[in-house]
N, C-alpha and C positions, 0 to 999 in steps of 0.2 A: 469531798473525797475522804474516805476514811482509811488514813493511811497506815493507823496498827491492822486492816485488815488486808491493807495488800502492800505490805512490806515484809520483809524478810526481817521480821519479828524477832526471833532469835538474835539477831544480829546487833541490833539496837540494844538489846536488854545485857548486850556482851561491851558495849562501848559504855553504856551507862554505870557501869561500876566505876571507869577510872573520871569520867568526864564531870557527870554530878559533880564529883566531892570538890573540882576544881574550879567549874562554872557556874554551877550553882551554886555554890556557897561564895562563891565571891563575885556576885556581879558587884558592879560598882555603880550600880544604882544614876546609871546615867541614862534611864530612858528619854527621848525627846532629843537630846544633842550631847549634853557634856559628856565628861569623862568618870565622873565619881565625886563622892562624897567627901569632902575633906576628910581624912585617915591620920591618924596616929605615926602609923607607919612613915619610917623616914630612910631614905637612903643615905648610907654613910660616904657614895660615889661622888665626888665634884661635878658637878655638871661641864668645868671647863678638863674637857676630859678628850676634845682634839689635840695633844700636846705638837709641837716642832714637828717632833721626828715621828709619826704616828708607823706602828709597827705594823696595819693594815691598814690595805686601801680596796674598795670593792667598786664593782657597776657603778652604782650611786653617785659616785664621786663625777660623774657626768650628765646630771640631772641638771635642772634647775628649781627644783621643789625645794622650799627648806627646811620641811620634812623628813625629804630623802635625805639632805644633804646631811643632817643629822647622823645618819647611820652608814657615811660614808666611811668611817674608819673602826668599824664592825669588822670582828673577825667571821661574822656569819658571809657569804658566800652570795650577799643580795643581786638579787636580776630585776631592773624594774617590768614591770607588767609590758609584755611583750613578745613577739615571734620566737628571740634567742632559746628564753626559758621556755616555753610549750614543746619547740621542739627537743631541746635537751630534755624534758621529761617524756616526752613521746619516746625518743630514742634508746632511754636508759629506762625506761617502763617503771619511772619513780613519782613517789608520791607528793602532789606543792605543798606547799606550807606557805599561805598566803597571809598576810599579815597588813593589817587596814588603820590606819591613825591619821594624826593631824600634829602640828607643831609644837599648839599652847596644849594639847593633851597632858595630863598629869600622869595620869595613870600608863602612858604609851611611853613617855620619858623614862617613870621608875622602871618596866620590862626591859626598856633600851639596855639600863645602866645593870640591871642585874640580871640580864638574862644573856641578850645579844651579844653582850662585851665578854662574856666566859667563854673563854677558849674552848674548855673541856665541849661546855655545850654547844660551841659553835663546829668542833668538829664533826661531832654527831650530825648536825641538820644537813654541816656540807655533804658527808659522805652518805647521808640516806634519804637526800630530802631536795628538789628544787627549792629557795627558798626567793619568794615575790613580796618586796615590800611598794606597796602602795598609798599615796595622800588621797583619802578621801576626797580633801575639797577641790584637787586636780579632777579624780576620776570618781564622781558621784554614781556614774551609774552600777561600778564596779563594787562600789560601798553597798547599794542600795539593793542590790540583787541578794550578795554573799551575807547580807545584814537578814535580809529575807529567810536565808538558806538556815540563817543559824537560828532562827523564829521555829522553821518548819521539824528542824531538827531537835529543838527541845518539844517540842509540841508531841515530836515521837517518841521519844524516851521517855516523857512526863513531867519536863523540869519546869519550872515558872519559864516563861520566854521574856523575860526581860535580855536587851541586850546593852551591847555599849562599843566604846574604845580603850583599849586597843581589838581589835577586833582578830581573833586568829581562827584560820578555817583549814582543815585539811582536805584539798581536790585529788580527783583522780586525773590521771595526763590527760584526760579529756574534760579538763576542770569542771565535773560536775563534782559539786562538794555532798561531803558522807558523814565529816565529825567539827565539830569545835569549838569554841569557847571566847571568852574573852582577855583578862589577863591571867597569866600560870606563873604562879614565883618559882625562884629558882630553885629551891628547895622544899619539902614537904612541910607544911604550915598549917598547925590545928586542924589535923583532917583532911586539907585541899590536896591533894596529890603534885607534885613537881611540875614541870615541863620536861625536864630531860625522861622523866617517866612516861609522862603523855606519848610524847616522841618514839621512847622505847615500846610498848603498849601500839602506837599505829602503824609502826615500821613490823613488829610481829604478824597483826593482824594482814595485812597488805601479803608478805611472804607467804603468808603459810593460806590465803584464799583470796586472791583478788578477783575472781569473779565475783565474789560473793559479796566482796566489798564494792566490785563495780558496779553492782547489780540496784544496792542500797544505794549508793549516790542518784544512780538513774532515777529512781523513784521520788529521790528528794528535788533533784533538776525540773522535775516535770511538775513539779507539785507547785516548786516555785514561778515556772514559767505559766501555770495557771492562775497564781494568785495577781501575779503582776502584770496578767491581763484582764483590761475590761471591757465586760461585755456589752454587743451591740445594742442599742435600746430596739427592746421587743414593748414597748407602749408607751406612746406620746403622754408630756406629764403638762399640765396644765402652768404654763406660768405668772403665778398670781402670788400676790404678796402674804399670804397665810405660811408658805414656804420659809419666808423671812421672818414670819414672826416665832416660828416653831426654831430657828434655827438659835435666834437670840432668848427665846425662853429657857434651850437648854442650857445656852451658856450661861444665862442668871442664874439658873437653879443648881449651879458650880460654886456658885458665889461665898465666898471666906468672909462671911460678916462682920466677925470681930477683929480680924486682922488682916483683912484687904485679900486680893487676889482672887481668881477665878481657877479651875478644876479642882477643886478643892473635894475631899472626901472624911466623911468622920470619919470614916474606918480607921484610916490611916492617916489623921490628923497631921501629922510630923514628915510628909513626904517633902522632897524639895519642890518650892517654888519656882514657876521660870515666868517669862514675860507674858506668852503666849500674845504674840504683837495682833498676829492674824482675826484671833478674836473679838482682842479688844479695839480692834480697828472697825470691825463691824456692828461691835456696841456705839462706838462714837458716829457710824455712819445712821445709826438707829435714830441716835439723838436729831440728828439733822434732818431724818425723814419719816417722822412719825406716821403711821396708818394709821387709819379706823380701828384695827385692833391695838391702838398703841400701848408698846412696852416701855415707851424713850423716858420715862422717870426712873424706873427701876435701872433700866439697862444708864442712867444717867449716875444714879449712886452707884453703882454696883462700879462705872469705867473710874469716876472719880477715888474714889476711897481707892482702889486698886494704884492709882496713879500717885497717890498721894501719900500711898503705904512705901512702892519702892521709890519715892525721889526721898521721902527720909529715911530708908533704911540702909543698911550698910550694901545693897546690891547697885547703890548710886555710892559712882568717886565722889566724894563732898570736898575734895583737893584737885584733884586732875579733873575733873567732868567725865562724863560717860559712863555708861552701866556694865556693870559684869556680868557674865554670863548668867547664872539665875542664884537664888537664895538655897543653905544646903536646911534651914530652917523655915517653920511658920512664919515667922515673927519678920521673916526680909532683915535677919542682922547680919548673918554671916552669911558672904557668898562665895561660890567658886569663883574663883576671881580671875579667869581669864578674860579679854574684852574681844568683841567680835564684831568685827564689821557690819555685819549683817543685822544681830541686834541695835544697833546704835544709829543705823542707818534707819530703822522700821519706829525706834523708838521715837526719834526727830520729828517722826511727820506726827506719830502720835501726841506729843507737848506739843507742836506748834499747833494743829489743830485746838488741841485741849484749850490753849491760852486762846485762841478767837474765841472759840464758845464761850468760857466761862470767864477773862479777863482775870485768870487766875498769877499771879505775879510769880509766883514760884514755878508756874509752868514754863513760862518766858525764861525765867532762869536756868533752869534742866538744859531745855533746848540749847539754850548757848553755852552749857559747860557739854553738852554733847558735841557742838557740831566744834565749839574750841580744841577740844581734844581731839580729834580725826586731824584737823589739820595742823595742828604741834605735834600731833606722834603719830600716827595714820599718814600722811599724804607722802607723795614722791613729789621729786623737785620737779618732775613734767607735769605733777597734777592727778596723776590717777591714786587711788587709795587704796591701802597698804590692808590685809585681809585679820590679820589678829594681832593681839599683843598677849604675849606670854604669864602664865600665873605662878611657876616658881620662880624661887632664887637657890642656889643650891641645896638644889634637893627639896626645899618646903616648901610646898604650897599658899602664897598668902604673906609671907614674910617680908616684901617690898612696901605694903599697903598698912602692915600692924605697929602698934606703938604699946609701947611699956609705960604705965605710968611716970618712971622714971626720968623716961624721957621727953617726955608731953611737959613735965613739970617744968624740966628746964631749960626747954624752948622758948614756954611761955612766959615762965616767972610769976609776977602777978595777977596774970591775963586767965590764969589757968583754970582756974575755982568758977570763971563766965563759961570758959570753952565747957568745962567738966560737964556743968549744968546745963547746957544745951546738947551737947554731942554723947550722952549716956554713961561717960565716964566715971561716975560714981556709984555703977553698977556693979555687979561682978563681972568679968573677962569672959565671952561667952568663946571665944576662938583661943585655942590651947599658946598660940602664940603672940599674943599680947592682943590692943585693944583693937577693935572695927570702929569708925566714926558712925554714929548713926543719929537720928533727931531723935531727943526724946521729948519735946517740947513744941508749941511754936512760938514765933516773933511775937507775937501779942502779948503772950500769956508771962512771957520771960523780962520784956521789955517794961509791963506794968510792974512784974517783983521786982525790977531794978529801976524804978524811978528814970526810964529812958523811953523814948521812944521809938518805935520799931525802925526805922529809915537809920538813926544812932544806932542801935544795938546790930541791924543788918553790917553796915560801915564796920563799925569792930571786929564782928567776925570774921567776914571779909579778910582783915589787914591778919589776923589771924592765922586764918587758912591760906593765905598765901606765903605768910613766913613758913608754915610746916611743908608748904608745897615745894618750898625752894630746898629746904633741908632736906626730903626724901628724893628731891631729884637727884639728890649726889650720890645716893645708894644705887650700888651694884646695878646696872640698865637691866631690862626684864628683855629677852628674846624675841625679837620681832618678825611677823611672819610676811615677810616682805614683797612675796608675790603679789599680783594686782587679779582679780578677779573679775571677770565680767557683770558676772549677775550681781553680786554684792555692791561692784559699784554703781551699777543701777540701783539696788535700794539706798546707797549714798547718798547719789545722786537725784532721788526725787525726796529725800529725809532735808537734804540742806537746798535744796531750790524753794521745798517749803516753808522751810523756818525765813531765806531768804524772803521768801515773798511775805508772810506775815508779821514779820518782828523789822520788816522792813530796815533789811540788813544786804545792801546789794554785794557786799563783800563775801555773804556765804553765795550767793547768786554765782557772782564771778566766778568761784571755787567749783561750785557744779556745772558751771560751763564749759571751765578749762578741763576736768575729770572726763565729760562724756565725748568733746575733741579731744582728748588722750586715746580714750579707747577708739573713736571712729577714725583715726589718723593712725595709729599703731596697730592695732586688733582685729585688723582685717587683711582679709590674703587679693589676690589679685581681683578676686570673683565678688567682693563685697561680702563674702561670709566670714563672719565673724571668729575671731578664737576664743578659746576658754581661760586660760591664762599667760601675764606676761613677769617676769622676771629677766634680771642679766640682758636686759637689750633683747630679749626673744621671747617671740609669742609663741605658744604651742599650743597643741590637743582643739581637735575643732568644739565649738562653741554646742553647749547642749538648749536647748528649750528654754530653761529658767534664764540663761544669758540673754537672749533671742528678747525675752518676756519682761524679765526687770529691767533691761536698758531702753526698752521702748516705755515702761512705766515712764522710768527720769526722764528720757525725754518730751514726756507729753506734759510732765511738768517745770520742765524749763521752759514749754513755751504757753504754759498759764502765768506760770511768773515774770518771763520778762518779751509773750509776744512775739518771738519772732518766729517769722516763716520756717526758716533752716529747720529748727528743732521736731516742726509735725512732718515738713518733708522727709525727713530722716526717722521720724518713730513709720511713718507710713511706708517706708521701702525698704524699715529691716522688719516690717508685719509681712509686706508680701514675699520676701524672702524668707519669713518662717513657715509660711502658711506651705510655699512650694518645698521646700526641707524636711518640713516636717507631719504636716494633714495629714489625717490618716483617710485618703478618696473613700474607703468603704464602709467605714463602721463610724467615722467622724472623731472628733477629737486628735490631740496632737501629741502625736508620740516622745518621749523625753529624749530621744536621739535620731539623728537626722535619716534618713533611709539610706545612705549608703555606709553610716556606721559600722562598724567593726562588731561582725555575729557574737550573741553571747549569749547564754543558756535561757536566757530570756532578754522582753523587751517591754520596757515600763510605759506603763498610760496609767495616771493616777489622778485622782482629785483632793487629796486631804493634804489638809497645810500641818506643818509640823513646824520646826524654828523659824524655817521661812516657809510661805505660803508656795499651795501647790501652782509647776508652771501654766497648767489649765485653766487654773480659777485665776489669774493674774492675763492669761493672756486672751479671756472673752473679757475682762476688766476694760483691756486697753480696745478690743475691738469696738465693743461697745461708745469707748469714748472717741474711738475714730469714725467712725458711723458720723458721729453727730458733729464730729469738728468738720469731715471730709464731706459729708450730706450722699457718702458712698454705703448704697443699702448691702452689699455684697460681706462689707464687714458685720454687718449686725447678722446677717444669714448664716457667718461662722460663728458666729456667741452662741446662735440659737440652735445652733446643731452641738454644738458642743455642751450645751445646758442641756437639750435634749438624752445627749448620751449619760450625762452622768445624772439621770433624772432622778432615777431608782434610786442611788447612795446620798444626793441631795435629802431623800424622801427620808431613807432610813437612818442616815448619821448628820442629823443636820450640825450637830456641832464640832465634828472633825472636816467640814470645808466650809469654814465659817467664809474665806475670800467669795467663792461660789455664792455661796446666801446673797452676798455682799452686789454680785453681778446678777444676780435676780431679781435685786429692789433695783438697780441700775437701768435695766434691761426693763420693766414696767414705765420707770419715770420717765424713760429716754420719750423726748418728742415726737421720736418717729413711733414710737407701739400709740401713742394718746391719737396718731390719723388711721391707725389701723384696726379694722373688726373684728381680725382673730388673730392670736399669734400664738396659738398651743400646736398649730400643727408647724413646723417645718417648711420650708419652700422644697418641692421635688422629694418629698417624700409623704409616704402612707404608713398607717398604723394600723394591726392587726384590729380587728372589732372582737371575731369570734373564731372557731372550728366549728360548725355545725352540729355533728356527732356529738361533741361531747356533754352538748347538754340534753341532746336527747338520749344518750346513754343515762342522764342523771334520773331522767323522767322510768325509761325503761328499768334501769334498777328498783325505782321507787315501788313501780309496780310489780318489780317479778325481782325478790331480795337473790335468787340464782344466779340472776344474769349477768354481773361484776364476777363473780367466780366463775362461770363458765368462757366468759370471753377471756379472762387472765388464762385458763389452760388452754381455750381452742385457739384465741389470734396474738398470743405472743404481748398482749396489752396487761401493763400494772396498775395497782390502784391510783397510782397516780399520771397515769392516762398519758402515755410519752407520746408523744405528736408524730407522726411518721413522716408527715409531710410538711414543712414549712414554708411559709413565700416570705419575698419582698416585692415591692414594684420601683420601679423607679422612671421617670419622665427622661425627657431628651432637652428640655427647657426650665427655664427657671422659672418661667410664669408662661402661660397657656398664654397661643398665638390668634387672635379673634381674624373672623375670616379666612385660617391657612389649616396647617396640621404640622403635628409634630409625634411623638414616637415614644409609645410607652413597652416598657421590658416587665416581664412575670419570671421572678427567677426562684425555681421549686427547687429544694433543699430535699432528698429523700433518703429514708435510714436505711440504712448500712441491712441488706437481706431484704428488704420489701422492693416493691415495684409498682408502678402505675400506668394505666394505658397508653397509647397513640392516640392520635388524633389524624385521622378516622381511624377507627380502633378497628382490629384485625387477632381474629375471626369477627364477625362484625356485629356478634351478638353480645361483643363486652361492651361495659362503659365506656367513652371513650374521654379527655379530657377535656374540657370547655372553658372558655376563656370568656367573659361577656362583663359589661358596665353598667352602671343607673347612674345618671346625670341630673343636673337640675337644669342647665342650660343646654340641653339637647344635645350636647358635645355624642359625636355618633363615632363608634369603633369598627374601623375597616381592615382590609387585609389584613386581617391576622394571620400569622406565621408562625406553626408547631412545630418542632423541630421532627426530624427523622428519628424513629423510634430504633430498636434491635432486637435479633431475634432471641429471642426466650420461652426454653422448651421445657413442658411440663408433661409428668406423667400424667396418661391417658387419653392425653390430645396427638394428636395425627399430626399436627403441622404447628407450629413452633409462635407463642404469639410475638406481637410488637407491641413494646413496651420503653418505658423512660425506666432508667436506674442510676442514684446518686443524683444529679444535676439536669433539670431540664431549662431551656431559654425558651419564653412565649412571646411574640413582639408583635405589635397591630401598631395600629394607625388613627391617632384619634384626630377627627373634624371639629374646629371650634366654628360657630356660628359666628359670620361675624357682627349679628346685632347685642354679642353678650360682650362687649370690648367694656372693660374699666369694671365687669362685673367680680363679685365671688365665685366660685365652683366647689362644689363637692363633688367630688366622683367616689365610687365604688367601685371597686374590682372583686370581681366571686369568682376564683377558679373551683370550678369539681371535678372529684376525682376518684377513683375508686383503690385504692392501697392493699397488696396483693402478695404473699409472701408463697413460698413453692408447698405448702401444704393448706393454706385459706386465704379468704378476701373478707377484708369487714365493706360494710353498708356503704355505699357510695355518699359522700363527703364534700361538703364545702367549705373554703375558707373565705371571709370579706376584708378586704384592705380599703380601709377609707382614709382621704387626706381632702385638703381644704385650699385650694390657689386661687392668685389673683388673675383674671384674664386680662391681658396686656389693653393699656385703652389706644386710641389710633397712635402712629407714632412712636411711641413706649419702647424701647430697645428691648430685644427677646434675648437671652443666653443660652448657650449650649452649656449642658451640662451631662454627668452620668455617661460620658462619651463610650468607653471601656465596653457597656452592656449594649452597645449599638453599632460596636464594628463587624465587619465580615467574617472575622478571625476571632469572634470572641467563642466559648464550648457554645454547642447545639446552635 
């Protein structure tokens, strides 16, 4: 869609003078997850800035987010995301002001303290503004839509579309959004324009033409609700492991040579680093499952070095354990230093893994200052894990974690001059506020210049870094984001059932046991469907996909690790209760929110993994691996429809769904594809072959160069040949019934102004449409059933023809022999047609659909499936 060409163009170039100077000049450079770059910029506000007696109190103050809870003594006017506020701006025909962050955000804190807390400018928003403050990690889908919205929206104007947190968007009362940005300070700043300006600037615009401003949102709604859908696969993709290897070649060829890490670009050498878990989970899976075309050495240095770079740089605690959100440098010294569940959970399986491969002892050590810190500062006393831990201390970024030479000196006394020389301290300060610990060295190398040996010199650091541990634990606590999440504690939860099972540690075992009976004990409503978060003794917001998909991950590895039943029957009956919530019966694939979700300007189906992996590529992960634990083929029928859908973006971006890759090699090696002779097509579905026409249009042009121009003016056809008619087919079983019959459906898709005949076709000199198959096992097609046509009257004909328009249903009857029981089938379906618009007809037209099924052998359970295209009540 080219949306400068159908958008009200004016309108955009009238928002971009005040928007640009604000959001584009200042993102914060948090694409992928965080919040920004560590800045200069300090607020001079207390962060302990809830006093006794607080002179406002808003909505908020009745949350359980602590998030929200943040902004509960805001003099802004906050509504959380909900009925109250929609309808007060329906009613008051005012404009929201929606506003999207998270707890440990930096950059959502400073807007809090300098923007939200001004009076002045909080009357402004109350009196002309609904104002919605929302947690992301509460309501992802709400993040992920409006995060979209703001993509679409620079994309129109022309600004880079990077975005970030705090996330601000301006909706119209039918919240389709039209403008907005990211963080606006509160005053005018080297060119960035205010907030209260912004404000002032959209509350005009809105007065003085809100159609016109409606009009623009609308276009941006739709634009978004196209991009965050994806499309049906229109061609079966072959699953075969060249897929896998194109996936992991692009991520090697990312590869940061000199200084570890993958997406790396020389353009722009100096972009922050982040972990990117997804990827490098599917390099280590590489290592494990080398092909004939194998990459597993490259992709072996390439996971190593990367692994090796962040456990000695400053984006690993070298005191507490656990990683920071990512590096704001090449080099992995200085990082945003918030910590995330989610990270530290993905990281875990990544070292423990790392340490069986390669007996690497530093790996062994990562992992257990990983999973040590989750449960000293991460866990609740019932067990479930706590979602972030915070990165300022009043007002700075980083300030809990940094040390001054002064004070390293005299902590340590003597000791200093060893720590100095190992931990980079006699470097320059590369972070404005004192020093980051990082490795400049290793054990060997340091141990040989000190006449020690490495196990002595490990030991003294050691006793080292735990006296500075105990010293910075007395400083000012960092903000903890204390909600319990679902999905994250499933990635927790399969991150320390791993390290339990490898480092042969049954105490993290225990710990992820008790975590996933937290959630399955607390986090579910009466029905077994799961919530999305708990906090204060209450669970709320129902449970999305990713919840659903990462706690069935942990649980298939709690019961690799310790074996018991409980843990696959319960990853198995919260998979069937995803599959029934969430499947998508027609197009395949699973939608990120349950089907009776709460409507919203769109509805996400995604395949790329971004900080955490997509819920897609994670939940054909797990089916796959229930397939082979449960020897149930119905779960591997859903991987393989869902691999199937996302065949195309598999094809085209192999390194933005690296998990996906990851369920490709899975999906070849599983036991059950090595008994099987074909697995590219689907169970119960067909793949287009051809259109007929089109390629004899390509012949007829060849020989007559007019005839592409003449058919473009006479039948309405462009050069790029728009299909007018499209099928599916779909069976009534899941594998063909030997010796019975069962029920196949032809369902024609027709464009908007065209038409095609009846069958028998009337007046009886048209084409009429035909429905017929070629078998290899004789499988013979009976009662076929055309639907009723209507009448459609054309100048110069007397009598009015019968015709299909929009949607036709064609259903027969097919007979399996039953001496092909335990065979293969290929079937073909050719419907012809002839496609008819009220001034021409082009050349009567075939389309072939072919698919590939097993015929049930004696015995063999048959399933119904496709039910929907085979009721009484379904169109034609």
């Amino acid at each position: 869609m080219d949306l400068k060409k159908n958008s009200n163009w004016w309108f955009a170039l009238l928002l971009t003078a005040f928007f640009i100077s604000s959001s584009w000049n200042h993102q914060m450079l948090s694409a992928d997850d965080g919040s920004g770059k560590i800045s200069k910029q300090k607020s001079s506000v207390s962060t302990d800035k809830h006093k006794e007696t607080p002179t406002f109190t808003n909505r908020l103050a009745k949350e359980t987010s602590p998030y929200l809870l943040l902004h509960k003594h805001n003099p802004v006017d906050w509504y959380p995301w909900g009925p109250e506020a929609f309808e007060k701006a329906k009613k008051e025909n005012k404009i929201i002001f929606l506003s999207v962050g998270y707890s440990s955000c930096y950059w959502c804190h400073v807007m809090e303290r300098l923007v939200f807390e001004n009076p002045q400018i909080a009357e402004y928003m109350n009196k002309h503004f609904v104002n919605i403050k929302v947690d992301r990690e509460e309501r992802p889908d709400i993040d992920d839509i409006y995060m979209t919205s703001l993509s679409v929206y620079f994309h129109l104007i022309g600004a880079p579309s990077n975005g970030g947190w705090p996330l601000s968007m301006f909706l119209t009362p039918d919240r389709e959004p039209f403008a907005g940005g990211t963080y606006f300070p509160p005053t005018d700043q080297g060119g960035q324009m205010s907030f209260p300006r912004v404000l002032q600037r959209v509350h005009q615009l809105w007065s003085e033409d809100k159609k016109q401003v409606s009009q623009s949102a609308t276009i941006i709604a739709r634009e978004v609700a196209r991009l965050q859908k994806e499309q049906a696969a229109t061609e079966t993709i072959a699953i075969e492991s060249k897929l896998v290897t194109a996936g992991v070649r692009s991520i090697n060829a990312s590869y940061d040579a000199e200084f570890g890490g993958i997406d790396f670009s020389e353009v722009s050498p100096n972009s922050p680093k982040f972990p990117t878990s997804s990827k490098l989970a599917l390099l280590q899976y590489d290592i494990q499952s080398p092909s004939k075309d194998s990459t597993s050495v490259e992709s072996a240095k390439v996971l190593n070095h990367t692994l090796d770079a962040m456990a000695n740089g400053g984006i690993y605690d070298h005191l507490g354990g656990g990683f920071h959100r990512y590096s704001t440098d090449r080099y992995w010294h200085v990082p945003h230093f918030e910590k995330m569940l989610y990270d530290n959970g993905q990281l875990a399986s990544l070292y423990a893994n790392a340490f069986e491969q390669t007996g690497n002892i530093q790996y062994k050590s990562v992992t257990e200052g990983i999973v040590d810190f989750v449960l000293r500062e991460l866990t609740d006393t019932q067990g479930g894990f706590y979602s972030a831990l915070d990165a300022e201390t009043d007002g700075v970024e980083g300030k809990h974690y940094a040390w001054s030479q002064a004070e390293l000196k005299s902590a340590l006394g003597d000791d200093y001059d060893l720590f100095a020389e190992f931990y980079g301290l006699n470097e320059p300060a590369r972070f404005e506020h004192g020093y980051v610990l990082h490795r400049v060295t290793s054990l060997e190398e340091l141990a040989t210049k000190k006449d020690m040996t490495p196990e002595a010199l490990e030991g003294k650091l050691a006793t080292l870094r735990q006296k500075l541990h105990t010293i910075r634990s007395k400083r000012k606590p960092l903000l903890i984001d204390d909600k319990i999440l679902t999905s994250w504690n499933g990635l927790m939860i399969e991150g320390m059932a791993t390290a339990g099972r490898i480092l042969k540690r049954p105490d993290y075992t225990a710990a992820a046991e008790k975590a996933a009976q937290f959630i399955l004990e607390h986090m579910r409503d009466d029905k077994g469907h799961l919530y999305r978060s708990y906090r204060a003794d209450q669970a709320r917001l129902n449970a999305y996909l990713d919840d659903y998909a990462f706690l069935v991950k942990g649980l298939l590895a709690l019961h690799q690790a310790t074996g018991k039943q409980q843990w696959l029957d319960q990853a198995r009956e919260l998979t069937d209760l995803q599959i029934e919530l969430f499947w998508d019966q027609k197009e395949h694939g699973f939608f990120f929110t349950t089907h009776d979700h709460e409507q919203l300007i769109a509805r996400t189906k995604n395949a790329y993994d971004a900080a955490i992996p997509s819920g897609n590529s994670i939940s054909t992960l797990n089916l796959i691996e229930l397939s082979e634990r449960t020897h149930q083929s119905r779960y591997r029928e859903y991987a393989n429809q869902t691999l199937q859908l996302f065949g195309k973006t598999i094809k085209r971006y192999p390194g933005r769904c690296a998990q996906l890759m990851q369920a490709v090699g899975e999906y070849i090696e599983s036991p059950l594809t090595q008994n099987q002779s074909s697995i590219s097509i689907p169970t119960g579905d067909f793949v287009l072959l051809e259109d007929s026409y089109e390629k004899a249009d390509e012949q007829l042009a060849a020989m007559n160069p007019g005839l592409e121009l003449l058919m473009a003016a006479g039948l309405g056809q462009t050069k790029e040949k728009k299909k007018l008619v499209t099928a599916k087919a779909y069976l009534s079983v899941d594998r063909l019934p030997a010796g019975k019959t069962c029920q196949v459906a032809i369902v024609l898709a027709i464009e908007k102004g065209w038409h095609i005949n009846t069958n028998p076709a009337s007046p009886d000199f048209l084409v009429p449409t035909t429905f017929t198959i070629k078998s290899n096992q004789n499988v013979k097609l009976s009662d076929v059933k055309y639907p009723t046509g209507h009448a459609f009257r054309v100048t110069g004909f007397d009598e009015p023809l019968q015709v299909y328009e929009k949607q036709a249903i064609i259903r027969g009857t097919l007979e399996v022999p039953v001496n092909s029981a335990g065979k293969e089938e290929t079937l073909e379906l050719k419907i012809k047609y002839q496609a008819c618009n009220d001034k021409t007809c082009i050349r009567p037209t075939t389309i072939s659909l072919k698919g590939k099924f097993q015929i049930a052998k004696p015995g063999e359970q048959v399933r119904q499936i496709n039910q929907k295209w085979f009721q009484p009540t379904a169109t034609n």
